[in-house]
VOGU-3710 file (C-alpha; in Angstrom, 3 decimals, decimal comma):
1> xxxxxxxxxx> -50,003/43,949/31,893  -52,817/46,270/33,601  -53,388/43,381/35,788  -49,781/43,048/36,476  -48,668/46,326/37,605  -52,511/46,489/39,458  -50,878/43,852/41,766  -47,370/45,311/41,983  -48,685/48,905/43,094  -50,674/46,821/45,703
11> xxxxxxxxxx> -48,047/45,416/46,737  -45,806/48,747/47,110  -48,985/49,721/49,009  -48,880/47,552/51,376  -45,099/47,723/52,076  -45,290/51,272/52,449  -47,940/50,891/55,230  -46,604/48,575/56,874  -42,882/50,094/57,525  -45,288/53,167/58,496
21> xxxxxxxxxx> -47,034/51,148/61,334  -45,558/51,464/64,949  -43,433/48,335/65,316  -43,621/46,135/68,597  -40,776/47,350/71,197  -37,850/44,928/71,920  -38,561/43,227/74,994  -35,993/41,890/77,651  -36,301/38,047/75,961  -35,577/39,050/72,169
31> xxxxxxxxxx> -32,051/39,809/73,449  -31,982/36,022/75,150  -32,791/32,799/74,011  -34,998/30,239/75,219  -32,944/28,503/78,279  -31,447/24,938/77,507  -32,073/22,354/80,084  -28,873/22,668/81,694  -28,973/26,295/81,239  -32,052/27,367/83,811
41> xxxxxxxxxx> -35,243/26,827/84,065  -38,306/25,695/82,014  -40,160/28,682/80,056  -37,297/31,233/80,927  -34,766/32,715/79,146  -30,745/32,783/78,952  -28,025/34,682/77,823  -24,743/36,684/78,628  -23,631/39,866/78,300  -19,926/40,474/78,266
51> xxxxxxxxxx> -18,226/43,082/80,457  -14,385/43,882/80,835  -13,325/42,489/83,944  -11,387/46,029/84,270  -13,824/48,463/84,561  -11,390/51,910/84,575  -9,264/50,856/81,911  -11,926/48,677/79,308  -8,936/46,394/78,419  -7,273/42,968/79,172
61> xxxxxxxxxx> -9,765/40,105/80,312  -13,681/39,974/79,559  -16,631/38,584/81,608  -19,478/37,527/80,463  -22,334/37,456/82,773  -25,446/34,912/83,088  -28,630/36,085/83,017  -31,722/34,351/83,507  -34,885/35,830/82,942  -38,110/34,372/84,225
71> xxxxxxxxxx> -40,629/36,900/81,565  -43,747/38,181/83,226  -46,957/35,551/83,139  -49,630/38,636/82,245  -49,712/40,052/78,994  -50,408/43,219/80,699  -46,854/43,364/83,105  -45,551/46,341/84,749  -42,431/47,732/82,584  -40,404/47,357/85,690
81> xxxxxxxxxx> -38,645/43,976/86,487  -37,949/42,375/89,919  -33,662/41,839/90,194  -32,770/39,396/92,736  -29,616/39,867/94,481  -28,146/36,600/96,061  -26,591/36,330/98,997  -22,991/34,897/100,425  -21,176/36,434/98,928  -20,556/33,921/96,318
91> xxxxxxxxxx> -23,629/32,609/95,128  -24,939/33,308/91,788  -28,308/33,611/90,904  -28,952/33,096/87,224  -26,914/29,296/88,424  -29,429/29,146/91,164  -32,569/30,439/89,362  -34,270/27,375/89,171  -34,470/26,735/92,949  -35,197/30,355/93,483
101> xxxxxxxxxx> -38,237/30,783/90,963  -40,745/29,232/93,544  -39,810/32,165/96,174  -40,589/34,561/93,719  -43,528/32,833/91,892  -46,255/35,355/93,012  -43,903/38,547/91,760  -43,695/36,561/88,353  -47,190/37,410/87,924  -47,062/41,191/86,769
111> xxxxxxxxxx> -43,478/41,634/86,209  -40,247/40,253/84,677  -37,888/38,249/87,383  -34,235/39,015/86,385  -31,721/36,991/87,963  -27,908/37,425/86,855  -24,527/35,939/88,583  -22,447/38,583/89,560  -19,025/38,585/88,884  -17,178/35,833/90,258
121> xxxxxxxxxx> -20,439/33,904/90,812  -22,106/30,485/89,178  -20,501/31,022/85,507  -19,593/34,635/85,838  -15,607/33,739/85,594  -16,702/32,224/88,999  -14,009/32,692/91,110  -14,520/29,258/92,533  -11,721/26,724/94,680  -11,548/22,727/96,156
131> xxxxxxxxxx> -15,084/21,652/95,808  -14,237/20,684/99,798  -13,491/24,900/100,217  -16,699/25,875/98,702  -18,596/25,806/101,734  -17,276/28,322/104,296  -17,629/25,908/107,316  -14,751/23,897/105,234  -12,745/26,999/105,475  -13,426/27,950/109,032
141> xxxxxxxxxx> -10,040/26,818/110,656  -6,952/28,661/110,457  -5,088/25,266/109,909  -1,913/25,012/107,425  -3,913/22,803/105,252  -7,071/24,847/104,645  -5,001/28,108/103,797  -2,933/25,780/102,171  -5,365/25,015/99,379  -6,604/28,799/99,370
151> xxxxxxxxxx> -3,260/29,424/98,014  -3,044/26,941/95,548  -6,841/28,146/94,289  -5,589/31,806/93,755  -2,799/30,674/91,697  -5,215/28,878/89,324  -7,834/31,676/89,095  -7,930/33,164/85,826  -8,670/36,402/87,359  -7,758/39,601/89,048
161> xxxxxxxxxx> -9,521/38,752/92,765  -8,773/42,632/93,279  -12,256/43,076/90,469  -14,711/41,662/92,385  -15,996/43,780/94,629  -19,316/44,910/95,690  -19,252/48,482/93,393  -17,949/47,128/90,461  -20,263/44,495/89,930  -23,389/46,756/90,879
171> xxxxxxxxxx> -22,072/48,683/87,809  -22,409/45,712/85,587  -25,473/45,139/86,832  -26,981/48,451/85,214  -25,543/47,544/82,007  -27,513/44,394/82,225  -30,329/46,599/82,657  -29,897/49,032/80,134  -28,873/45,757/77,439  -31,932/44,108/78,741
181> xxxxxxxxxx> -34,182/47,453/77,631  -35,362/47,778/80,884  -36,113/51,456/82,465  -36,778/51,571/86,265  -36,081/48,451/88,044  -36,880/46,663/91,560  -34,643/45,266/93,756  -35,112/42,421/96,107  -31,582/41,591/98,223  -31,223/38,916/100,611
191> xxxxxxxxxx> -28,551/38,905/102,943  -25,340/39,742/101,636  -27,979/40,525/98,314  -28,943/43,549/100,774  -25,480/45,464/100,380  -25,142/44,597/96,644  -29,050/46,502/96,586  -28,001/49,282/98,582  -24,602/49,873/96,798  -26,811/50,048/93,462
201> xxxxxxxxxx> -29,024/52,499/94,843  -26,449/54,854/95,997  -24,943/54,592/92,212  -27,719/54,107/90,412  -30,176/55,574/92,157  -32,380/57,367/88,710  -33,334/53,570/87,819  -34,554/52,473/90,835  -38,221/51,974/91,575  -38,449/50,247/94,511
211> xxxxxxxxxx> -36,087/48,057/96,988  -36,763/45,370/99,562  -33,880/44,032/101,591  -34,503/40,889/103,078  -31,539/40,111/106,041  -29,824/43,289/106,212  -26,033/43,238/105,598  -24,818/46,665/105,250  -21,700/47,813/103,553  -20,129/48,927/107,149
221> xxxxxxxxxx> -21,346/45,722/108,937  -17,357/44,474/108,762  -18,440/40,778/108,314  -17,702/38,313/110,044  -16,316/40,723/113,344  -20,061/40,229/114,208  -21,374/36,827/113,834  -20,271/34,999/117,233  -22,757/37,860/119,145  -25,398/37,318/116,774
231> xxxxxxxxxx> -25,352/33,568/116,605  -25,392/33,948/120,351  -28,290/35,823/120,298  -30,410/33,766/118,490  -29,397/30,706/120,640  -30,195/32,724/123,694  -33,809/33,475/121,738  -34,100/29,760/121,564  -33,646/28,872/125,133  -35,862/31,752/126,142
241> xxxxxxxxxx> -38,570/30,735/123,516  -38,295/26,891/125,071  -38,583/27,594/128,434  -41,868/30,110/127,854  -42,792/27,256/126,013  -44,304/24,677/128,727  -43,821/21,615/126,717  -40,435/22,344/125,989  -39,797/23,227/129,309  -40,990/20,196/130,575
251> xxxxxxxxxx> -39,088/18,280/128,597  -35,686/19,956/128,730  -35,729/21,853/131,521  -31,888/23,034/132,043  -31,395/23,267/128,189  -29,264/26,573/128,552  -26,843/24,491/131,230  -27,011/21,149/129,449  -25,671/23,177/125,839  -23,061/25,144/128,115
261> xxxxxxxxxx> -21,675/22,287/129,700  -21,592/20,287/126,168  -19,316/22,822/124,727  -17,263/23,335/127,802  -16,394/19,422/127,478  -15,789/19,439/123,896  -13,388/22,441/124,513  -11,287/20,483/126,596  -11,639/16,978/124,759  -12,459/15,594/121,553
271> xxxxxxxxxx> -14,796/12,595/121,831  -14,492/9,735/118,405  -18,265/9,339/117,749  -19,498/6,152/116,633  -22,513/6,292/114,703  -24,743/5,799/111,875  -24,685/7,860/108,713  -27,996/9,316/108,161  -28,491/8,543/104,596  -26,118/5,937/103,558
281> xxxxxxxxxx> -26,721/4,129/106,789  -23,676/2,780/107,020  -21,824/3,006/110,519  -18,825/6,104/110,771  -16,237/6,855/113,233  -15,694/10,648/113,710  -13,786/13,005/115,898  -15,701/15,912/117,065  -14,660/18,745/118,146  -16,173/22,011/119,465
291> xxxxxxxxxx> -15,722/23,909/116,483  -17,342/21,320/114,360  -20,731/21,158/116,817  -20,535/24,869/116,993  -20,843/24,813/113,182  -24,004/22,689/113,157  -25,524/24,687/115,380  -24,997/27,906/113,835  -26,339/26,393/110,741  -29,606/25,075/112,053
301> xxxxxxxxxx> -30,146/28,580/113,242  -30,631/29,990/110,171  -34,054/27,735/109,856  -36,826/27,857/112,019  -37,865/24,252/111,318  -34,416/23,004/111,648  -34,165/25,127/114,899  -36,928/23,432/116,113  -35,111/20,207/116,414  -32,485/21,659/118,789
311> xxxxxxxxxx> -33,283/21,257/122,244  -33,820/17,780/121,716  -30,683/17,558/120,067  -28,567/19,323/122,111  -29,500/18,027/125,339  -28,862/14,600/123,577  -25,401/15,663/122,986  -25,212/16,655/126,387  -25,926/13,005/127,588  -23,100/11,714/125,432
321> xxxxxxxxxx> -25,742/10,817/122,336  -24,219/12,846/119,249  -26,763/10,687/116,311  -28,970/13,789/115,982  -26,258/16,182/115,408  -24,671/13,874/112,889  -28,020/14,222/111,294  -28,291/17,717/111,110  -24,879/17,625/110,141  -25,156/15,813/107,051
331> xxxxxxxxxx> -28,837/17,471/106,336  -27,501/20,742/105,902  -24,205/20,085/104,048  -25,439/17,939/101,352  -22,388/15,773/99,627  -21,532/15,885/95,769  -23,172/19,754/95,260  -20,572/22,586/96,804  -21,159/24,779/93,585  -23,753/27,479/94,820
341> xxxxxxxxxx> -20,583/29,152/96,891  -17,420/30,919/95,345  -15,096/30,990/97,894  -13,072/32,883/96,313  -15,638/35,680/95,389  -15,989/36,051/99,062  -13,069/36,240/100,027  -12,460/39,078/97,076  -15,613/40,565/99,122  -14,938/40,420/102,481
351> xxxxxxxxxx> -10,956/40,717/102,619  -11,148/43,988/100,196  -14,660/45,577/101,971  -14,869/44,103/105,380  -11,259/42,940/107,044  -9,552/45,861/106,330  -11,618/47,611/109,532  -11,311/45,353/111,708  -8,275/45,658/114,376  -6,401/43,379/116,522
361> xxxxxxxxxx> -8,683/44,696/119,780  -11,683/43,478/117,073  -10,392/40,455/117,141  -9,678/39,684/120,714  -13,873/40,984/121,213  -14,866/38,851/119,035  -13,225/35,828/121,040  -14,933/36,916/124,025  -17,690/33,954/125,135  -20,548/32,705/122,648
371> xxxxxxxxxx> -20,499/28,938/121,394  -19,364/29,978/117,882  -16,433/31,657/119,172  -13,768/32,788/116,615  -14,533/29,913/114,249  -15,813/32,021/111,298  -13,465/34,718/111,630  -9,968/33,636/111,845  -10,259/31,653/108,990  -11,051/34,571/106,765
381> xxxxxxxxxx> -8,530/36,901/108,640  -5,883/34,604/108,074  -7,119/33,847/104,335  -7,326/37,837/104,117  -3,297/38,036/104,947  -2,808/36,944/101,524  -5,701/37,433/99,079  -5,583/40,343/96,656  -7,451/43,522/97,908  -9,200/45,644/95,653
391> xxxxxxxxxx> -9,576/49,128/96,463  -12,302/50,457/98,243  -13,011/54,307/99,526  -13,605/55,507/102,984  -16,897/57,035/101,468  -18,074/53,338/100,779  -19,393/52,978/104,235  -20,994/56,000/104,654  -24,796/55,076/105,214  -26,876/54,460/101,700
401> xxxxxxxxxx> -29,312/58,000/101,695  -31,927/57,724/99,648  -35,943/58,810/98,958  -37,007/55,887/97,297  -39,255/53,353/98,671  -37,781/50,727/100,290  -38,944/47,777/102,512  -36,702/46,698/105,452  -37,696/43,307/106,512  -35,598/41,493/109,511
411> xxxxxxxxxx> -36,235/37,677/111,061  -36,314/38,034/114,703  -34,814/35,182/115,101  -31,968/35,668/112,481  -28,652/34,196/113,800  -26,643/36,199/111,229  -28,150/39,397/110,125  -30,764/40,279/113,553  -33,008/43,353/113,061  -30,405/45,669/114,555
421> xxxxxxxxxx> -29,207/45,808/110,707  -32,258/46,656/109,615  -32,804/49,658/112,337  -28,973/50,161/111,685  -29,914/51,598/107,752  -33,663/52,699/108,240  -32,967/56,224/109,416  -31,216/57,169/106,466  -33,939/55,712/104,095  -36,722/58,489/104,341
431> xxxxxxxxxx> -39,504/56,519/102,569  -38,697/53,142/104,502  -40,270/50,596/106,748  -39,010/48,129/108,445  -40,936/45,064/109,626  -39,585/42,433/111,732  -41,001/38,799/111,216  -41,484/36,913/114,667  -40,511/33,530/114,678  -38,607/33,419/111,117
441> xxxxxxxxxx> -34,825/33,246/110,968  -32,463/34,052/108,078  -34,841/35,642/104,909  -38,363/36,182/106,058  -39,752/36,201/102,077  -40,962/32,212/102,512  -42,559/33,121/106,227  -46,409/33,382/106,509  -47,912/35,879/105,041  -44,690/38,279/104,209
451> xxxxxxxxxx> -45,138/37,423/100,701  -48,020/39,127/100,865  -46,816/42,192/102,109  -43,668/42,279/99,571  -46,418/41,646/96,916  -48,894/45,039/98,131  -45,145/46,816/98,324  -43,921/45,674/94,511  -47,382/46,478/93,444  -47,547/50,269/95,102
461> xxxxxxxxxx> -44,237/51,205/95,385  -44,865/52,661/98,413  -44,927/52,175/102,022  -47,456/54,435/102,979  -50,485/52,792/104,273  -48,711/48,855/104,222  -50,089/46,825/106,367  -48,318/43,655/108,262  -50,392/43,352/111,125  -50,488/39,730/109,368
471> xxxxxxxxxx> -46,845/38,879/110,821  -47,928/39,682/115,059  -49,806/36,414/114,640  -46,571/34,411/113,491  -44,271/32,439/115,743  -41,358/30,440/115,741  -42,589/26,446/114,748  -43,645/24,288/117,428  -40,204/22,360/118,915  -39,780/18,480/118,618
481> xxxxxxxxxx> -40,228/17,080/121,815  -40,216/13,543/120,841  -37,663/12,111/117,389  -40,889/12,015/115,052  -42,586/15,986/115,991  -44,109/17,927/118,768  -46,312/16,987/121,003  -49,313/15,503/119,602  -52,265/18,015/120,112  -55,311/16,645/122,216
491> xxxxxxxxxx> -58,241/14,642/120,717  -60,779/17,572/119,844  -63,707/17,039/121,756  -66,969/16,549/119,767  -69,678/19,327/119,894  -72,837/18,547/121,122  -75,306/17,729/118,190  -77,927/20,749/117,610  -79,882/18,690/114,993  -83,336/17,470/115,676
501> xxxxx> -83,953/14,279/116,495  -85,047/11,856/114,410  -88,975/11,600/114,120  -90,413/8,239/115,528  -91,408/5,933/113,453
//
């Protein structure tokens, strides 16, 4: 019996010390689960957390919201995750974390990557359409049939499109923070991403440790009223960069007035191209039209590399030889995967934040010369004269103020969101920097050494003292002069030997 209650008082002893012992905090993961395969990717973790689609009232119809997070690799991580912000708007990025985790490998290091879909997004209620609408360059035509289908996808949306704008959803996103555990976070926003990050610092400004904007988008940028000049722009870069270049100049020396006169044809005819399809190989018949080459380029813009390939193409084109733009064509719009853009999340975007400022002058300026013309924008105006507007304030687009450190960076070569944006929201940012990357287009993060940078930034949280003297020695990629690269470099010429010779024998 002495024996007995010996152990049992042990026992008690034991329990009482340990429910007196600190207990380990509740990290981020312990409210997730190990992701699925389908779910995201390997050694991360998934989940949702459920908000009401109705953020004033807290009734009616619920969303729950994917996260994904990728948990720090060091036992010793900073407390403070990275968010990533996608861009579009439209594209989720817990549904596109597995393609984004190598971009962000380095930050994974020392701190939690959190990536959610915002409303609307991957399988947020995504408000999605037509797998043939989910790619805007699908939508960009004002035709009968195109806003045709945009009709018939907002009757079968099991949503209020008037929800899903930029504000509310920043709002979710601090309840994922605060059901997550997390205390101060970082932001990194890429293109449209870059609004969502600014919009959350203006609300939630007391959580925010650090920001870097990547392709700035601001909330008064009145997308797309702008894209035909800055497309132009960065075409105009390219014929300047080719023609410095003396390769390139050799080799297409009236680029500029071979492109001009390619899309002054096209404008007033539509050639059927016969050709071969780059990856099934088997021969198609297409009509092209102006719009539709316009749209390639604008694409290939967005990538240096891709970029590269234009002056050969072009001038191509020019001769009456259209393979290489059916190439590009078919490189960047990839069949049988339209899912990473919700077409009807940007329209819920753009129609409620972005149309509503633009006026019928706006429209005839943004008609006025460029190759792109009005292809992007009167297929969202017209799509805008019938989807549901959500409410948003004047004081919306009054400039994001703020004190905390943030890091500005801009492509100089960006066909869509050009450093102007960035030197557009810097001055009201009194602990920013803004870099511009030479030679990278849209989102610098992959260029060089910016990772770098972003890395000594995230680390610091702090601008002061950055350096990216790294980025003067970056430049755009060498162009294709020939179908298979550039110019083949010289043979190197070998040194004279400094060795001794060899005894005699």
């Amino acid at each position: 019996m002495v024996g007995m209650f010996s152990r049992l008082g042990a026992a008690l002893l034991a329990l009482a010390a340990a429910s007196c012992a600190p207990q380990p905090a509740t990290s981020a993961i312990d409210r997730l689960h190990e992701c699925a395969i389908d779910e995201g990717p390997a050694g991360a973790y998934c989940g949702t957390f459920t908000v009401p689609e109705n953020r004033a009232t807290g009734q009616g119809r619920t969303i729950a919201l994917k996260i994904v997070v990728a948990p720090a690799l060091r036992r010793d991580a900073a407390p403070d995750p990275l968010f990533i912000l996608e861009g579009g708007p439209g594209a989720g990025a817990a549904t596109l974390a597995g393609a984004r985790l190598g971009m962000f490998r380095r930050f994974r290091t020392g701190r939690d990557l959190v990536f959610v879909d915002q409303r609307g997004t991957g399988e947020s209620n995504r408000l999605g359409c037509d797998p043939s609408l989910e790619e805007l360059d699908e939508v960009a035509t004002d035709d009968d049939r195109a806003l045709t289908r945009l009709r018939a996808c907002l009757a079968g949306l099991d949503a209020d499109p008037r929800l899903y704008t930029t504000s509310i959803a920043m709002d979710d996103l601090d309840d994922v923070r605060r059901f997550l555990g997390y205390g101060q976070i970082n932001l990194w926003g890429g293109s449209y991403g870059t609004r969502a990050a600014l919009v959350y610092l203006r609300q939630h400004e007391a959580q925010v440790r650090s920001v870097v904007i990547d392709g700035v988008a601001p909330q008064d940028m009145r997308l797309p009223l702008t894209t035909a000049r800055d497309a132009q722009r960065a075409l105009d870069r390219l014929f300047t960069d080719c023609a410095a270049d003396a390769d390139c100049a050799a080799a297409f020396p009236t680029l500029g007035d071979d492109t001009r006169a390619l899309f002054a044809r096209l404008e007033a005819e539509r050639p059927v191209v016969k050709g071969v399809h780059p990856r099934t190989g088997l021969p198609i018949v297409l009509p092209l039209s102006r719009r539709d080459v316009a749209l390639v380029v604008f694409r290939a813009l967005y990538v240096p590399e891709v970029a590269s390939l234009l002056p050969r193409v072009l001038t191509e084109a020019a001769a009456g030889n259209y393979q290489g733009l059916l190439a590009l064509a078919f490189a960047s719009a990839p069949e049988g995967d339209k899912r990473d853009m919700a077409i009807g999340m940007h329209l819920s975007v753009v129609c409620a934040e972005d149309i509503p400022r633009i006026t019928p002058a706006d429209r005839v300026a943004a008609d006025a010369g460029g190759f792109l013309g009005a292809a992007m924008f009167d297929a969202q105006y017209s799509a805008c004269s019938f989807w549901p507007r959500g409410d948003v304030p004047e004081s919306y687009y009054a400039p994001v103020a703020s004190a905390k450190p943030v890091l500005i960076l801009s492509g100089a070569d960006d066909p869509v969101t050009p450093p102007v944006w960035g030197e557009h929201v810097a001055p009201h940012l009194a602990n920013s920097r803004h870099i511009v990357v030479p030679g990278a287009g849209h989102i610098t993060l992959t260029r060089g050494c910016v990772p770098a940078i972003v890395d000594r930034f995230l680390r610091a949280a702090s601008v002061s003292g950055l350096d990216a003297t790294c980025t003067e020695a970056l430049t755009r990629p060498p162009f294709f002069l020939t179908p298979t690269g550039p110019a083949a470099p010289p043979p190197a010429r070998s040194a004279p030997s400094t060795a001794a010779a060899p005894s005699a024998p």
